[in-house]
N, C-alpha and C positions, 0 to 999 in steps of 0.2 A: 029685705029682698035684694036689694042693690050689691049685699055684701054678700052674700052667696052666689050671684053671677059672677062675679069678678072668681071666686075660687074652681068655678064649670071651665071657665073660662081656662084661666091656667094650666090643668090638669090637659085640659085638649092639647096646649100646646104643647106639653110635656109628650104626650103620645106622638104627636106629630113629628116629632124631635126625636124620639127613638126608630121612630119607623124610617126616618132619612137616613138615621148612622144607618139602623143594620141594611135598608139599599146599600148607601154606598160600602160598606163590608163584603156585602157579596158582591157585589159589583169589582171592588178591588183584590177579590177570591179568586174570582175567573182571570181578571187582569193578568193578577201573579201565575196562576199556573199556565196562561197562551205563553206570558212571556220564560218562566223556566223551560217548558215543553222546547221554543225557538230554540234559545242557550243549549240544551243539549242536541239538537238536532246540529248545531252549526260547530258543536264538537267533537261530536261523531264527523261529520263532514271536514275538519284540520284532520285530526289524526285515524281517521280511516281511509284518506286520502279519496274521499266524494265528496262531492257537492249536488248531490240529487236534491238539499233539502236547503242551499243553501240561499239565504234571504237575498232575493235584487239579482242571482246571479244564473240561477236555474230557471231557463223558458220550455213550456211545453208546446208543439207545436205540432198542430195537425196536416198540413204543409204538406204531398207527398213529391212536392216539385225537388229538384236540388238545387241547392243555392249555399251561398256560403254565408260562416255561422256568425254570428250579430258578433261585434266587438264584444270584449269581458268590460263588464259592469264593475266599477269597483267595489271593494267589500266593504261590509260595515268594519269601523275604527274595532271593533271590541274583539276582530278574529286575529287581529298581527300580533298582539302579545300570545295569544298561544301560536300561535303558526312560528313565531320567532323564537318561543320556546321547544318546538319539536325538530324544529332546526339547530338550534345547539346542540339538544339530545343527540339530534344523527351526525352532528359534526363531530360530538364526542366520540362516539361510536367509530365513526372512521377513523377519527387517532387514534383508538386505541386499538383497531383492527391496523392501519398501517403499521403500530409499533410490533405486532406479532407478526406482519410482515418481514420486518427486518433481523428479526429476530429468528423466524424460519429460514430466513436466507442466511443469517451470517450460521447457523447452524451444519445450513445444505454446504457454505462454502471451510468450516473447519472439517467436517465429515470430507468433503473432498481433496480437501491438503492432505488429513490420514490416511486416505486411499492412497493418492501422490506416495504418501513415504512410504508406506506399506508396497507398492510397487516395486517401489524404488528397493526396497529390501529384496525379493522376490530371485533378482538376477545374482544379487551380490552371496543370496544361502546357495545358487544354483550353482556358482560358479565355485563357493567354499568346498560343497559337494565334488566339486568333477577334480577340484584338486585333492582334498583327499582320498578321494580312488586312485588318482594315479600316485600318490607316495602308496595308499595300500599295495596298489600293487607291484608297483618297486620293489617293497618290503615284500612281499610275497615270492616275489622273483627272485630275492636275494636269498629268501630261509630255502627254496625249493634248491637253490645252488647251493648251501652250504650242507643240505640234506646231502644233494649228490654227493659234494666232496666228503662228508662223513662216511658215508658207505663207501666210498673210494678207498678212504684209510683205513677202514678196517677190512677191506679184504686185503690191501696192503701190507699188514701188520696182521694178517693168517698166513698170506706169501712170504713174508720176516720169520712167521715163527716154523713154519715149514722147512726154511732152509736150515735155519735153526738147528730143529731137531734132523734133517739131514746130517748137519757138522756134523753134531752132538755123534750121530752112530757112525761117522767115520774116525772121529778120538777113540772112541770107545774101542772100537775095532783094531786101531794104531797101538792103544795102551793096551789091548788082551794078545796082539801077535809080539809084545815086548815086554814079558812082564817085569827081566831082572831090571829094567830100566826103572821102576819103581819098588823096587827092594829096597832101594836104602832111601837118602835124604832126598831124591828127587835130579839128584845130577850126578853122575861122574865123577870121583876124584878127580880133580883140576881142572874139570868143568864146570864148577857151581858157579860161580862170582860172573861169569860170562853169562852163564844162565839167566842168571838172574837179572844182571842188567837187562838183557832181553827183556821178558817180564815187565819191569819197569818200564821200559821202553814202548811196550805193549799196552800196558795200564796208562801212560800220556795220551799215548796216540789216540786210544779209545777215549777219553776224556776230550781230545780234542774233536774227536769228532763229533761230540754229540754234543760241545758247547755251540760247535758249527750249527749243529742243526737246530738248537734251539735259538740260535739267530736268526735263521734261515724262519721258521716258524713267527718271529717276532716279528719281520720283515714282510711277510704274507698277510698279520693281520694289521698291520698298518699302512698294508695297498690296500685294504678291504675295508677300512675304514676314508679313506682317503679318497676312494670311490665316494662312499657315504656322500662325501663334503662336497663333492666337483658335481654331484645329482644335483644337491639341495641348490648349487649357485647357478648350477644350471637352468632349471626347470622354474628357479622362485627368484629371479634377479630381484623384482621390487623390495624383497626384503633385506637386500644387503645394500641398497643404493640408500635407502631409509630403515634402519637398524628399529628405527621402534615403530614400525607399522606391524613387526612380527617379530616379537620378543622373543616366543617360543623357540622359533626356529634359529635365531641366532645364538640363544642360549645352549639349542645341540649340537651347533656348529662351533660354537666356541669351544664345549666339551670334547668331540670329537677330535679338534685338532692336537686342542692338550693332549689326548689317550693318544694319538699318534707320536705326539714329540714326546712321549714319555717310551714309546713302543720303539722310536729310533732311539734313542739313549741306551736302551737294555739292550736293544741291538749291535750298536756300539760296545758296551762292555761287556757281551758275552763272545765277539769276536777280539776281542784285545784277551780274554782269558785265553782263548783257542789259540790266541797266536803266541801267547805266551808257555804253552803246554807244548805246540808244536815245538819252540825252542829248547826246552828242558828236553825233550826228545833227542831232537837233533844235538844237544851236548852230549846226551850220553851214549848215542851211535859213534861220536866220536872215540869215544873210549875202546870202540871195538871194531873196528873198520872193518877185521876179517871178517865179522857173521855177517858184514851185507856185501860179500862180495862172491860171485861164483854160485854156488846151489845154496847158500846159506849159513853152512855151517863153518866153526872154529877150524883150522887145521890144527891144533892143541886138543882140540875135542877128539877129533876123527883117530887120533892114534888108540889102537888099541881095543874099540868099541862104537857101535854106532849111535850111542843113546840120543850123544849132543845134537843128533840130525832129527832123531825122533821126539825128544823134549824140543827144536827149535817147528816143525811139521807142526805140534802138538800146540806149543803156544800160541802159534799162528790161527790153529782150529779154534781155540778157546778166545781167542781175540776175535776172530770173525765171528763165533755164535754169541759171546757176549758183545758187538756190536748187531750182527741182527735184534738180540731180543731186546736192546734198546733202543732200535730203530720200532722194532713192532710195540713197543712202550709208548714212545713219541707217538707213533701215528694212535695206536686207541687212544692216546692223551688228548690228538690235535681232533680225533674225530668225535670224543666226548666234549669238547669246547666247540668244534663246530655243529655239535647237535644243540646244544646249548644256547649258541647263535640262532641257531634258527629256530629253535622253539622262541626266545624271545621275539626275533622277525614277524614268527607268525601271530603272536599276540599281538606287538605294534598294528600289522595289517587289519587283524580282527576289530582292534581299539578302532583306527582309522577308517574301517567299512561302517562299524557301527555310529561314530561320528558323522558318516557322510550322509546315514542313512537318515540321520535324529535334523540333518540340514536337509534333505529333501523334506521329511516329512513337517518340518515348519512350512516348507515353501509351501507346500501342499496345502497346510492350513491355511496361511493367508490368503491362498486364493480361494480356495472353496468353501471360507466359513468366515473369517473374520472381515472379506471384502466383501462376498457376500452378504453378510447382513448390515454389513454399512450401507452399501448399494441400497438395499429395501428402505432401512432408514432415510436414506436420501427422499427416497420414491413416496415413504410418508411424508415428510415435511413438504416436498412440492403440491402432494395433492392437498395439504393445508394450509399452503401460500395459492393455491388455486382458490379452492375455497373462498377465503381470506378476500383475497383481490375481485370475489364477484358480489362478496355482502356487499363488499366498499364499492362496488360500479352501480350496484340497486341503489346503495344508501343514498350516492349522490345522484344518482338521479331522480331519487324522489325531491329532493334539495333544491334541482333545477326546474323541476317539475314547478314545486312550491313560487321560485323565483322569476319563474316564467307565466304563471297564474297570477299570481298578486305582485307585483310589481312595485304598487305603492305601499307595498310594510316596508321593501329594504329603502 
């Protein structure tokens, strides 16, 4: 009997001894979930930046007096490590908001340098522009002169051949009221050899006169180029004080002068031919002093017949109309080379309008498109350094917020 109470015995306390743990199980069930339930209310309350729930620090107070508010309680030790951690979070966060800061701005400040040069270009195409208009139209004013002078010369050289063909029907005229005077060889018994020199004499002269004029011609387009050159140093001195700020232009100035000192040279040698024809001339007037003395003619000739007066009348005709119609040669020559002049003029002008036109219309872009939308880009990155600089004025103020609430984490 004694041994069977001692195992009643036992058993009870075994029960007894279960029913304690599981109390304190659930006892320690409830515990853990007040205290997780606390834990998250107090971290909701760091990073949702309240404290409606926060333990020791929130009083409610029915009060409807005013008065001012109780000193801040300090917080429990277990909120500064995270409050400390959502503070480096934002401190993060502001550096790497300052560093797009500065990065918008060095942005906003090379966008503004390009504007600066793009500016700066703007007067320099405006001004490229207004100079070449005025050489266009130099060059235009030049082909418009050399036009004129071309129609000058040819109606010049209609007035040459007019007179021309006047001579022409007064020979004709001379040689039909005389005919035996061409019946035979062309002169007189004891006339010819006199005749003849004459003739000669007439063939120099003509030859000098139109070495003259083609001097005279060389000498015209080498004032006309010489202009050229006295514009260009006129109007562009920078470029001849410093040879390579405008290569272009001193390379058609150096051109130019060469074609001038090439155009006096021929100049030169085609009046030293003229002057040498003129001599041959005048040796061989020597030879006959009588035909240039009195009306013209031989008194060897005049005996007998008048032909010698009519062959010397005649060669004088034929010397005038074959100097007209090499005078109206020359001028259609000079007025085919100054039409030529000026059709090239006019193309230079056309070249130089159109270059001037292709320099506004950059100017025109830069302003109205490629500053333009630089400007805009500026106006984005400010309103994103805007931005920028007001997350970072929130951020730290919640920072100071945190620093000025709890005072004892830092």
């Amino acid at each position: 009997m004694k041994k069977r109470g001692n195992r009643s015995q036992t058993f009870t306390e075994y029960v007894i001894l279960v029913a304690i743990v599981a109390a304190v199980l659930v006892g320690m069930r409830i515990y853990m979930e007040r205290a997780m339930q606390q834990k998250f209310r107090e971290s909701a309350d760091v990073f949702g930046e309240g404290e409606q729930y926060a333990k020791g620090v929130t009083q409610a107070t029915y009060n409807d007096e005013p008065g001012f508010p109780p000193p801040p309680i300090d917080p429990p030790k277990d909120i500064c490590p995270g409050l400390l951690d959502k503070i480096e979070v934002l401190e993060d966060e502001i550096g790497d908001l300052n560093d797009r800061i500065a990065s918008f701005e060095q942005s906003v400040l090379d966008l503004n340098n390009t504007i600066a040069e793009l500016n700066a270009q703007i007067p320099i195409l405006r001004e490229q522009a207004r100079q070449l208009r005025i050489r266009a139209a130099y060059y235009e004013a030049q082909a418009d002169a050399k036009d004129a002078a071309a129609l000058a010369k040819r109606n010049e050289a209609k007035d040459f051949n007019a007179q021309a063909d006047k001579k022409r029907d007064e020979l004709d005229a001379l040689k039909r009221a005389n005919p035996s005077c061409y019946s035979g060889c062309g002169c007189v018994t004891g006339s010819e050899p006199s005749c003849q020199t004459m003739n000669e004499i007439s063939a120099l002269e003509k030859e000098r006169d139109s070495l003259r004029s083609q001097a005279a011609e060389k000498e015209t387009q080498a004032a006309d180029k010489q202009a050229d050159v006295d514009f260009f140093k006129k109007n562009f001195p920078e470029c001849f004080a410093d040879p390579e700020s405008c290569p272009y232009m001193t390379e058609v100035v150096a051109a130019l002068e060469a074609e001038i000192k090439l155009l006096h040279n021929e100049e030169t040698e085609l009046n030293a031919q003229a002057k040498k024809k003129e001599k041959e001339a005048n040796d061989k007037k020597a030879t006959i002093p009588a035909c240039y003395t009195g009306s013209g003619c031989l008194t060897t000739c005049d005996e007998g017949d008048n032909c010698c007066c009519v062959f010397d009348t005649v060669a004088k005709l034929e010397l005038e109309i074959a100097d007209l119609r090499s005078n109206a040669a020359l001028a259609n020559a000079a007025a085919a080379l100054l039409e030529s002049e000026a059709q090239t003029l006019h193309n230079k002008a056309a070249s130089l309008s159109k270059a001037a036109d292709d320099a506004d219309k950059a100017a025109d872009d830069l302003e109205d498109t490629q500053i333009s939308s630089l400007t805009n880009q500026i106006k984005s990155f400010e309103d994103k350094i805007a931005d920028a600089r007001s997350k970072v004025q929130d951020k730290q103020k919640q920072i100071d917020d945190f620093k000025k609430n709890y005072p004892d984490c830092f």
